[in-house]
C-alpha positions as semicolon CSV with decimal commas, in nm:
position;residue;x (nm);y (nm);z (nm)
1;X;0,000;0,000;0,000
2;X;0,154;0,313;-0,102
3;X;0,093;0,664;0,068
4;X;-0,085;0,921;-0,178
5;X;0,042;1,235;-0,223
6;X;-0,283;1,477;-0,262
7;X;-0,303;1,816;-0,341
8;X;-0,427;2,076;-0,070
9;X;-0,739;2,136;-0,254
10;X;-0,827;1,766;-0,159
11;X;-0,831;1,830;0,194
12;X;-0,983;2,170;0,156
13;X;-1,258;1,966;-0,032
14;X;-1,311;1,714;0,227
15;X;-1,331;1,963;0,506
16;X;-1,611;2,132;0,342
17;X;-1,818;1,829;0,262
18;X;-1,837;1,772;0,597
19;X;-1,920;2,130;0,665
20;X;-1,620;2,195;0,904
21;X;-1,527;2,509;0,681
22;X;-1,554;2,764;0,880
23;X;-1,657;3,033;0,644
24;X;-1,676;3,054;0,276
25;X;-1,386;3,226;0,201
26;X;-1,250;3,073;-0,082
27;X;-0,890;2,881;-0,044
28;X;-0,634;3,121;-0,029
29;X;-0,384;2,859;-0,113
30;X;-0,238;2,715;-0,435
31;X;-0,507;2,440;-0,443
32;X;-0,269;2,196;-0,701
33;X;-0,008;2,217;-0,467
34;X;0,082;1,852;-0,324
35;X;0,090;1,785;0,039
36;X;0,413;1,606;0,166
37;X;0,349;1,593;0,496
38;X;-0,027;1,648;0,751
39;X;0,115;1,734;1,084
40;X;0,055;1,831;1,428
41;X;0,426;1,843;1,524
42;X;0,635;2,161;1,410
43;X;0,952;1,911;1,572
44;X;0,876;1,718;1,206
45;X;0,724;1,906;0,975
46;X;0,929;1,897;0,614
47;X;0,872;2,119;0,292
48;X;0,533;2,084;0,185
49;X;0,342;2,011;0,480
50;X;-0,034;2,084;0,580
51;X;0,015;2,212;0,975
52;X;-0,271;2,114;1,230
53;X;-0,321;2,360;1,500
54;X;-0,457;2,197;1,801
55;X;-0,505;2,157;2,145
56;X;-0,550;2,376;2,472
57;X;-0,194;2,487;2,498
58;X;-0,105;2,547;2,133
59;X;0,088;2,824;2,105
60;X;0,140;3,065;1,739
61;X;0,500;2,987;1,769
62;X;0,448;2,655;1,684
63;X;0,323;2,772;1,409
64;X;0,613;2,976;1,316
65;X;0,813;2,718;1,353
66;X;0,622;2,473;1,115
67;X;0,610;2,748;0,845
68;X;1,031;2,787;0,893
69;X;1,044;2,398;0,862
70;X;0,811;2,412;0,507
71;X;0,459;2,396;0,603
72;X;0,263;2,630;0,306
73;X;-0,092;2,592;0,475
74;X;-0,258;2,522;0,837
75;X;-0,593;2,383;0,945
76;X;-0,661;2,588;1,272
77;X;-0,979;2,671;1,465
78;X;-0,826;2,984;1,513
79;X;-0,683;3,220;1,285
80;X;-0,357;3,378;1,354
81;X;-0,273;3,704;1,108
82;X;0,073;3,725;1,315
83;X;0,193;3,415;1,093
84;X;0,170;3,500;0,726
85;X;0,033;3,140;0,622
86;X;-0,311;3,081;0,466
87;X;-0,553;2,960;0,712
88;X;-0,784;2,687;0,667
89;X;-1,037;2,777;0,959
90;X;-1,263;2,488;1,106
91;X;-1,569;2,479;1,351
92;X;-1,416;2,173;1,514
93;X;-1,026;2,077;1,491
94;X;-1,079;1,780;1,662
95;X;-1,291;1,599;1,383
96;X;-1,078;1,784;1,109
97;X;-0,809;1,603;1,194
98;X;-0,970;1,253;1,230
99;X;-1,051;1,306;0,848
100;X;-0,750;1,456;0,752
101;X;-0,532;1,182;0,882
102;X;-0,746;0,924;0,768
103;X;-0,713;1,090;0,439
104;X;-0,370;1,148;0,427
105;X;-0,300;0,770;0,491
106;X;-0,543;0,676;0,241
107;X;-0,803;0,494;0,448
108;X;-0,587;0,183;0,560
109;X;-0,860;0,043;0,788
110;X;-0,989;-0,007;0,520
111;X;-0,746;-0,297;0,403
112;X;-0,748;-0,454;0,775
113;X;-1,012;-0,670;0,930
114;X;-0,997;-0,412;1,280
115;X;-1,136;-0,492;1,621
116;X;-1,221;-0,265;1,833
117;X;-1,269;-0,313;2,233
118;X;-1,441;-0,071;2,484
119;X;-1,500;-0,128;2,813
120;X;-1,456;0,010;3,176
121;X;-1,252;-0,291;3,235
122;X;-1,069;-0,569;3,029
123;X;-1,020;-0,418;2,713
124;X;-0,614;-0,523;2,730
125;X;-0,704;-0,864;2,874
126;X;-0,998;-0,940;2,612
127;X;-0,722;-0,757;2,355
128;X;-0,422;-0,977;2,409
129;X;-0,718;-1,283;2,431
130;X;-0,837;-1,223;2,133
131;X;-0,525;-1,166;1,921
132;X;-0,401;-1,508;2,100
133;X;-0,669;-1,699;1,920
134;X;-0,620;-1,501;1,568
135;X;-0,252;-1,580;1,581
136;X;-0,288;-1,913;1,679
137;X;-0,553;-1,944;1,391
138;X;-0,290;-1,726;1,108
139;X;0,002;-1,948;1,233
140;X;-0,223;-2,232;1,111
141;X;-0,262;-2,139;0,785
142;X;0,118;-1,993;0,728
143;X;0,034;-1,688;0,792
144;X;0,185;-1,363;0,963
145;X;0,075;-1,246;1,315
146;X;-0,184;-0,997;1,382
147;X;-0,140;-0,620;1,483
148;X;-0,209;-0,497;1,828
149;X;-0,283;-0,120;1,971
150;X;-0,313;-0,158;2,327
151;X;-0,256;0,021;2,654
152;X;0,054;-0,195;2,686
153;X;0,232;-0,203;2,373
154;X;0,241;-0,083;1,999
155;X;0,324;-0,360;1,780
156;X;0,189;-0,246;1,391
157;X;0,388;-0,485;1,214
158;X;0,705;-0,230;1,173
159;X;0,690;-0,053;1,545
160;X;0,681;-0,245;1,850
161;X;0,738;-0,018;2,170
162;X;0,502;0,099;2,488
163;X;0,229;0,278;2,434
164;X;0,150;0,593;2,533
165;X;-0,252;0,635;2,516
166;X;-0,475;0,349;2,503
167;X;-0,573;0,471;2,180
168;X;-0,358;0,713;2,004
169;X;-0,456;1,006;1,864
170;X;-0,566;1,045;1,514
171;X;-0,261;1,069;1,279
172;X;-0,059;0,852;1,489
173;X;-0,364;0,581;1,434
174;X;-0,361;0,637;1,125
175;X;0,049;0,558;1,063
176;X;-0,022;0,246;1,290
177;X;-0,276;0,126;1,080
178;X;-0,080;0,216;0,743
179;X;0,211;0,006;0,903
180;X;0,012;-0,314;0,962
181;X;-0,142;-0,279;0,585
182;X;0,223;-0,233;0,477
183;X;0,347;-0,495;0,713
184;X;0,127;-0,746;0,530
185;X;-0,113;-0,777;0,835
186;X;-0,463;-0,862;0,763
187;X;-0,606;-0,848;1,123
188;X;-0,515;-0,606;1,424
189;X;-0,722;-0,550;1,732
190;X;-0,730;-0,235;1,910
191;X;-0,846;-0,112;2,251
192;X;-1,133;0,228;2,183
193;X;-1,134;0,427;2,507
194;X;-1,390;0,628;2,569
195;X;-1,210;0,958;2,539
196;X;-1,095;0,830;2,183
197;X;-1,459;0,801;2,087
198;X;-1,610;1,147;2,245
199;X;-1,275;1,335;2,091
200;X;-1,328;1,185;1,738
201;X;-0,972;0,998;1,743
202;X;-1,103;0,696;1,589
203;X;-1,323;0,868;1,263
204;X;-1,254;0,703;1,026
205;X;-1,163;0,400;1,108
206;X;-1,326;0,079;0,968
207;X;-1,435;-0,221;1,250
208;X;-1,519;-0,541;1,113
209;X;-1,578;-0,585;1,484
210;X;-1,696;-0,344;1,784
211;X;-1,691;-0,520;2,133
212;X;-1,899;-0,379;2,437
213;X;-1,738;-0,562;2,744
214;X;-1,933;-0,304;3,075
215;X;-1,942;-0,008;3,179
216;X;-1,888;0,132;3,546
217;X;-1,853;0,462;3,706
218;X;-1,492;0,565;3,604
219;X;-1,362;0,869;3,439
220;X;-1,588;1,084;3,588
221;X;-1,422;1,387;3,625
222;X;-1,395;1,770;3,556
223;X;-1,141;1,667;3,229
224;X;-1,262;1,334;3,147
225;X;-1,641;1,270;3,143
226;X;-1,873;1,515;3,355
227;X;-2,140;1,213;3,440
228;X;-2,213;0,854;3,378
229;X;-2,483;0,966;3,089
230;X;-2,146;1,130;2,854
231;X;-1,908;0,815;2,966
232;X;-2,208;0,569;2,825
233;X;-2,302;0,761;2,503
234;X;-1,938;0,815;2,458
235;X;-1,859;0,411;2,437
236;X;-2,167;0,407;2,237
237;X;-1,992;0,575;1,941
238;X;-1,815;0,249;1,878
239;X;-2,111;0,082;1,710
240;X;-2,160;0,397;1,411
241;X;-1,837;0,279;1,270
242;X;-1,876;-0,132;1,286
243;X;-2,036;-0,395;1,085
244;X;-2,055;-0,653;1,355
245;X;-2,167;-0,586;1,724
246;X;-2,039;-0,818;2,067
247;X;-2,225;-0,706;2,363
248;X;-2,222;-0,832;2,657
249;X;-2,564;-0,896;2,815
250;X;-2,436;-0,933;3,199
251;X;-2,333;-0,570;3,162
252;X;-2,536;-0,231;3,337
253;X;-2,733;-0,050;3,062
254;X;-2,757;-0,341;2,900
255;X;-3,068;-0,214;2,718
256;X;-2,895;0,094;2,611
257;X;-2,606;-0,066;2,491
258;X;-2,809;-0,358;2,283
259;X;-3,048;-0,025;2,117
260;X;-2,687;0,103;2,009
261;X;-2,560;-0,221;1,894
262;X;-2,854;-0,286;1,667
263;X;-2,778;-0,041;1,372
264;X;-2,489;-0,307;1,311
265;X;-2,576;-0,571;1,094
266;X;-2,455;-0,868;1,336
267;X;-2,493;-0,840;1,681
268;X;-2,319;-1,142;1,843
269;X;-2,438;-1,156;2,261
270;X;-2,232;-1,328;2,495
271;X;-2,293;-1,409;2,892
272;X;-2,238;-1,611;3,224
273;X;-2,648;-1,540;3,376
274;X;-2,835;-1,576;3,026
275;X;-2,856;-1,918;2,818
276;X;-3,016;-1,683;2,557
277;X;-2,683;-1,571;2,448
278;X;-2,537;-1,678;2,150
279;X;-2,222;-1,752;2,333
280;X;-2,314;-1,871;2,683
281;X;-2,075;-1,980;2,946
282;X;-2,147;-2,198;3,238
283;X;-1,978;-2,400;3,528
284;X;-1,662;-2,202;3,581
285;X;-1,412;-2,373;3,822
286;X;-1,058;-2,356;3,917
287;X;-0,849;-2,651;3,765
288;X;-0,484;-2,660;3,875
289;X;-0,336;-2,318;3,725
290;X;-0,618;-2,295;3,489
291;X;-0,969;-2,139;3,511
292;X;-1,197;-2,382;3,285
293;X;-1,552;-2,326;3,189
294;X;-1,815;-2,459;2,941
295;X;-1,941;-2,295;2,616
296;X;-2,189;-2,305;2,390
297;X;-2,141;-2,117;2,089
298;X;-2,375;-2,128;1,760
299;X;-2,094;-2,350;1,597
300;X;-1,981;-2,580;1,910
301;X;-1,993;-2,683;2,221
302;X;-1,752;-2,746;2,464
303;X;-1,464;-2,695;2,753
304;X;-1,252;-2,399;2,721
305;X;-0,973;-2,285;2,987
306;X;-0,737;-1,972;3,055
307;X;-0,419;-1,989;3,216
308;X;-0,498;-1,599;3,365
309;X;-0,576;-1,598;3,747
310;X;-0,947;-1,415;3,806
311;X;-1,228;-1,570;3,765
312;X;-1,368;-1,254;3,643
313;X;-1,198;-1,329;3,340
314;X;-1,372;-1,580;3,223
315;X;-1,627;-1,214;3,064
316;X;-1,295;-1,156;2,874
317;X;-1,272;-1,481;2,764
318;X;-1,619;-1,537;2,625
319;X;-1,584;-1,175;2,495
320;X;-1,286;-1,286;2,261
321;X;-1,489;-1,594;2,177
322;X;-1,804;-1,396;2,104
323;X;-1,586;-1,207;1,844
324;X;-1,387;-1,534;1,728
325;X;-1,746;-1,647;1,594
326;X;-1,778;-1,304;1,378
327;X;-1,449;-1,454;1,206
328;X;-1,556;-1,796;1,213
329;X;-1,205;-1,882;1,342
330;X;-1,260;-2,288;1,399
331;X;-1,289;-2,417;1,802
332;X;-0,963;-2,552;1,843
333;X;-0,773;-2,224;1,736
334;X;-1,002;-2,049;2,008
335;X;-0,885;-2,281;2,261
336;X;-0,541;-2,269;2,184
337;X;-0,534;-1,924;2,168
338;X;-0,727;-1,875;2,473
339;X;-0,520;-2,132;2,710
340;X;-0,172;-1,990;2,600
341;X;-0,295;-1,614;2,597
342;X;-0,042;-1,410;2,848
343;X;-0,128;-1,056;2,931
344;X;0,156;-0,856;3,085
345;X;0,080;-0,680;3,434
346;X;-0,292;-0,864;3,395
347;X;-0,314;-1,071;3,676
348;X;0,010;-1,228;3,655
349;X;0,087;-1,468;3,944
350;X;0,398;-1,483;4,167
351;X;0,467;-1,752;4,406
352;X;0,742;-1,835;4,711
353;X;0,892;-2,176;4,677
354;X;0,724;-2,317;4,979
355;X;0,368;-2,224;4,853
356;X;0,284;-2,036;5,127
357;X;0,285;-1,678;4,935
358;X;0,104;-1,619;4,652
359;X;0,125;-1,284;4,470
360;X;-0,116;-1,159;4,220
361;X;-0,004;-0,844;4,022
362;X;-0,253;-0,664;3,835
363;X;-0,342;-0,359;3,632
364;X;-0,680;-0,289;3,881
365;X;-0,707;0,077;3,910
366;X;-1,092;0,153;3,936
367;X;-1,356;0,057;4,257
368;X;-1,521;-0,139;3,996
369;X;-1,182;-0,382;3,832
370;X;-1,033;-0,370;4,255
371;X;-1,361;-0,480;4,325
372;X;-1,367;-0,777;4,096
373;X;-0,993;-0,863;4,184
374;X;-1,065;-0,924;4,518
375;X;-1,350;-1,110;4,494
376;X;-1,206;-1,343;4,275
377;X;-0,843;-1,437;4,446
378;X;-1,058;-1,414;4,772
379;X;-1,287;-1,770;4,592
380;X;-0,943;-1,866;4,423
381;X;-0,750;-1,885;4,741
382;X;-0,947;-1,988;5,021
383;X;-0,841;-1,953;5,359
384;X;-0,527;-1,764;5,332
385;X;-0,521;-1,372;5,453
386;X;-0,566;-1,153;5,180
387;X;-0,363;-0,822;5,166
388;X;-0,398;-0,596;4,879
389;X;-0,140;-0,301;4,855
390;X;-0,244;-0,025;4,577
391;X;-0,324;0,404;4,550
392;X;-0,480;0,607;4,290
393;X;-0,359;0,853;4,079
394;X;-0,341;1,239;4,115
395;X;-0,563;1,520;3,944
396;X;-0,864;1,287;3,798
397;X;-1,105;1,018;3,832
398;X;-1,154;1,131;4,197
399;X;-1,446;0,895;4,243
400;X;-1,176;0,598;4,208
401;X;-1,069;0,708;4,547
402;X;-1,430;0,579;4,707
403;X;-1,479;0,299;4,485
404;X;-1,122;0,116;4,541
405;X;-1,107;0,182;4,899
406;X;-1,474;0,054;4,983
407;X;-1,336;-0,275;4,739
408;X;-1,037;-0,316;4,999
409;X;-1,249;-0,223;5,310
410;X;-1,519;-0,498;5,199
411;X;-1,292;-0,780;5,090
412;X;-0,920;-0,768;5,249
413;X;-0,773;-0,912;5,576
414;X;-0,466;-0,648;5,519
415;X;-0,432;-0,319;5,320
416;X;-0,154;-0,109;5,230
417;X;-0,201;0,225;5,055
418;X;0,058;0,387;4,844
419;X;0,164;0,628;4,520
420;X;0,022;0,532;4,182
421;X;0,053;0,861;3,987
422;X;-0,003;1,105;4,256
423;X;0,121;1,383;3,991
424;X;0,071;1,687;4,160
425;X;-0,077;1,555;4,491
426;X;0,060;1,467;4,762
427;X;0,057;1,070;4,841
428;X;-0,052;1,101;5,186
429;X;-0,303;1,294;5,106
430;X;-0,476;1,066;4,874
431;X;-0,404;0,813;5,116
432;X;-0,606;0,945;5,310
433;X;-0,917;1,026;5,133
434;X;-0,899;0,645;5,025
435;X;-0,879;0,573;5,397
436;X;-1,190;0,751;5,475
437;X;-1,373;0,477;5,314
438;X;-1,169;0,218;5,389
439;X;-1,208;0,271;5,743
440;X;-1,593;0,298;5,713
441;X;-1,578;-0,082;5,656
442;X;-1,439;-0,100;6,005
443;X;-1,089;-0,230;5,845
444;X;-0,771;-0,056;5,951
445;X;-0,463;0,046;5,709
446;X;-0,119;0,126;5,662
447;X;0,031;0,407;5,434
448;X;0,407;0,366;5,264
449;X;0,453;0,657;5,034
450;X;0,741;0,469;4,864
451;X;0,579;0,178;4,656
452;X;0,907;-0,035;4,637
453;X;0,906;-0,030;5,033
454;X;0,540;-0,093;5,029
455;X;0,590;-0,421;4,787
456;X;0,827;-0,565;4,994
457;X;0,564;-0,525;5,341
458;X;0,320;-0,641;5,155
459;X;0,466;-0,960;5,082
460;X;0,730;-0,964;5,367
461;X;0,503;-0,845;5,620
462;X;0,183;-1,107;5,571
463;X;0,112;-1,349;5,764
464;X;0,150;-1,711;5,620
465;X;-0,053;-1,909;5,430
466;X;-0,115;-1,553;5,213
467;X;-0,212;-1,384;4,910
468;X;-0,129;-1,060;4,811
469;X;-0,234;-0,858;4,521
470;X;-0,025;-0,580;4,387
471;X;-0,299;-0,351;4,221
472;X;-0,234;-0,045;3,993
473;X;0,026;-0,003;3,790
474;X;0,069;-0,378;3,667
475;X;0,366;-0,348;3,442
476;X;0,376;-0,003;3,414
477;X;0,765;0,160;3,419
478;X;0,716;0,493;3,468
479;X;0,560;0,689;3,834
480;X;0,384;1,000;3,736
481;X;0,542;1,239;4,025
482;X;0,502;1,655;4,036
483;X;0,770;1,670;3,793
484;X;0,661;1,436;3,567
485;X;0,719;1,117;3,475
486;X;1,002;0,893;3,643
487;X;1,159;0,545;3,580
488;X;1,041;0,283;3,862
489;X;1,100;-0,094;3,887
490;X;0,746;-0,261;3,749
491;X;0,503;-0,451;4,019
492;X;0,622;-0,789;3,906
493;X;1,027;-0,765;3,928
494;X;0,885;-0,601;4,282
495;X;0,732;-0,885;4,353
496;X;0,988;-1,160;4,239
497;X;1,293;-0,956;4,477
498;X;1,077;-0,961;4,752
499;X;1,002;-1,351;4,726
500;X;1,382;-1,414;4,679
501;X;1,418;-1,232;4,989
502;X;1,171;-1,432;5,156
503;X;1,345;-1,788;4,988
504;X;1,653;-1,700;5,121
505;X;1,536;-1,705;5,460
């Protein structure tokens, strides 16, 4: 697939048939004029490129220094006569640029067979799931592996490194998805956050497949979503731009979210409480180190098993099978896939060599995915005390703050509170508001600031037999302090020095 090269008066024309011209002033641009280069960065703009002015903090010498780098032309909400540029003014930057990029790519979601996950929680476990069972299914037939955009990683077939948005923003989408269509991919799943959706990141974009795992009271915040009505309609969006539908029916506003799902042409249903589903699950049960369950499927019927601690995930699972019968991908690739899937910083499981601590590290960060955690290794490790260690971050989704610490108050023998992304906050502080509601469960608590030296008392400090999950930053390796980001050692390699410690006596 090769990258056009349009003229200007291409764009300009798109931008007006979707009525995002912001008055009819005609172009005052050389219209045949090719564009190298669409760009929101002046750090890489070459001769020839169409600028993009956006965001909050954009500033007009970015600007200036596009136009000293080559850019002949800008797309801008704003017009700024101090730069002597013509101006292609828009009523909305945000969706001009999810068409220009799309444009400037030349539509490469349209070569891919894309899907796309929302979710409050398990997008990157139903993700890494479902790209287990396509790979396993490709590898089958001699063919190459899939592409993945995911909170974790980037891997588009010619970039593989960690990501830096759950879904990234438009023209950086865009070059992913040109990649994997250059890369010879034919599949790649994606997770489709809900700010992605409201902020018009994804136009665009093609789904053979849109996924609707839940929804839950996260992101609720002055600069994320103002209620739960805008976080719902926002995952909504997914189904406008999707031929085929998975929707969970065990999910809240399930009625809301089926309505939404219908102007798909295929809505596949999937569930643990209804046999009405198309793909039901039933009689799930701890086996060894797996988590096996039954399914019936409108192609089979059988056992199926995931090596993933949390019973929970068993709503992943059936998710990724719900979406394995859009492709038709055969039963035993499913359960292939599915058993050997490994999710990094997903419920990953530690152990001492004795048996007597078990550690659980996982990416929990919401009352809602805590909630579920501890539940599950509470039913998946009876009679051993429970500690959970975890924080929240700094600056947004305040309402985590309640939900997690009412999740460790109701289900933990043993909590420790620490940093998670404090940002600008200070850790004790939001310690402390999570303590108010921890406490109100009539469960004490102990605060380490330093998460390193609250690992290690988690694990070192319980009292044998025990379990202790590690919630929060899963394999994240960066802290968010008030200077911004800085290194730290992930949960896991936390967890494994701590148990050597322990092993050595």
């Amino acid at each position: 697939m090769n990258r056009p090269r349009l003229p200007l008066g291409d764009y300009y024309q798109l931008l007006l048939r979707h009525g995002l011209v912001a008055d009819d002033t005609p172009l005052a641009a050389d219209a045949t004029r090719p564009v190298a280069l669409v760009s929101c960065d002046s750090k890489v703009v070459i001769p020839n490129t169409l600028f993009i002015c956006k965001g909050a903090k954009f500033k007009p010498e970015y600007l200036r220094d596009a136009m000293g780098k080559g850019a002949f032309a800008y797309v801008s909400e704003t017009v700024y006569p101090e730069v002597p540029l013509p101006c292609i003014q828009v009523t909305d930057i945000r969706r001009a640029m999810g068409l220009l990029a799309d444009r400037a790519f030349g539509h490469p979601s349209g070569e891919l067979k894309i899907t796309g996950i929302t979710g409050t929680k398990g997008k990157t476990t139903t993700a890494y799931y479902f790209k287990s069972i396509v790979d396993t299914w490709l590898a089958g037939q001699g063919h190459r592996e899939s592409a993945l955009l995911s909170t974790i990683v980037t891997d588009d077939g010619v970039e593989r490194k960690p990501a830096k948005l759950t879904t990234p923003e438009p023209l950086d989408l865009q070059k992913h998805l040109f990649h994997a269509v250059s890369a010879g991919a034919d599949y790649l799943t994606m997770e489709v956050s809900s700010q992605a959706l409201k902020y018009g990141r994804v136009i665009g974009v093609d789904l053979t497949c849109a996924v609707f795992l839940n929804i839950g009271e996260d992101h609720i915040s002055p600069v994320e979503h103002p209620n739960l009505e805008d976080y719902l309609n926002s995952k909504l969006l997914i189904f406008k731009q999707a031929k085929n539908a998975c929707v969970n029916l065990d999910c809240d506003h399930v009625e809301q979210v089926r309505a939404a799902a219908e102007q798909c042409p295929r809505v596949v249903t999937f569930s643990q409480k209804f046999p009405s589903a198309d793909v039901y699950g039933t009689n799930v049960r701890k086996e060894g180190d797996r988590i096996a369950f039954h399914v019936r499927t409108p192609r089979y019927e059988g056992e199926l098993a995931i090596s993933t601690p949390g019973l929970f995930n068993v709503e992943n699972a059936l998710a990724a099978v719900a979406a394995a019968e859009v492709y038709d991908i055969p039963r035993e690739a499913v359960a292939e896939g599915l058993v050997s899937a490994f999710v990094p910083g997903r419920m990953e499981h530690y152990a001492s060599r004795d048996g007597q601590i078990s550690v659980i590290v996982d990416y929990s960060h919401n009352g809602m995915s805590l909630q579920n955690a501890l539940r599950s290794v509470k039913a998946e490790y009876p009679g051993r005390e429970l500690t959970v260690m975890f924080g929240c971050t700094g600056g947004k989704g305040i309402d985590r703050r309640e939900g997690m610490g009412s999740a460790a108050g109701q289900w933990a023998d043993r909590i420790i509170l620490t940093e998670d992304d404090p940002g600008s906050e200070e850790v004790e502080a939001i310690c402390a508001d999570i303590g108010v509601f921890v406490s109100a469960h009539g469960k004490g608590y102990t605060v380490i600031p330093n998460r390193e030296m609250a690992v290690e008392q988690a694990i070192l400090g319980a009292s044998r037999p025990a379990v202790v999950l590690l919630a929060g930053k899963g394999c994240e390796t960066a802290q968010k302090r008030k200077n911004g980001p800085e290194p730290c050692i992930p949960d896991g390699q936390l967890a494994q020095r701590a148990l050597d410690k322990y092993d050595a006596g």
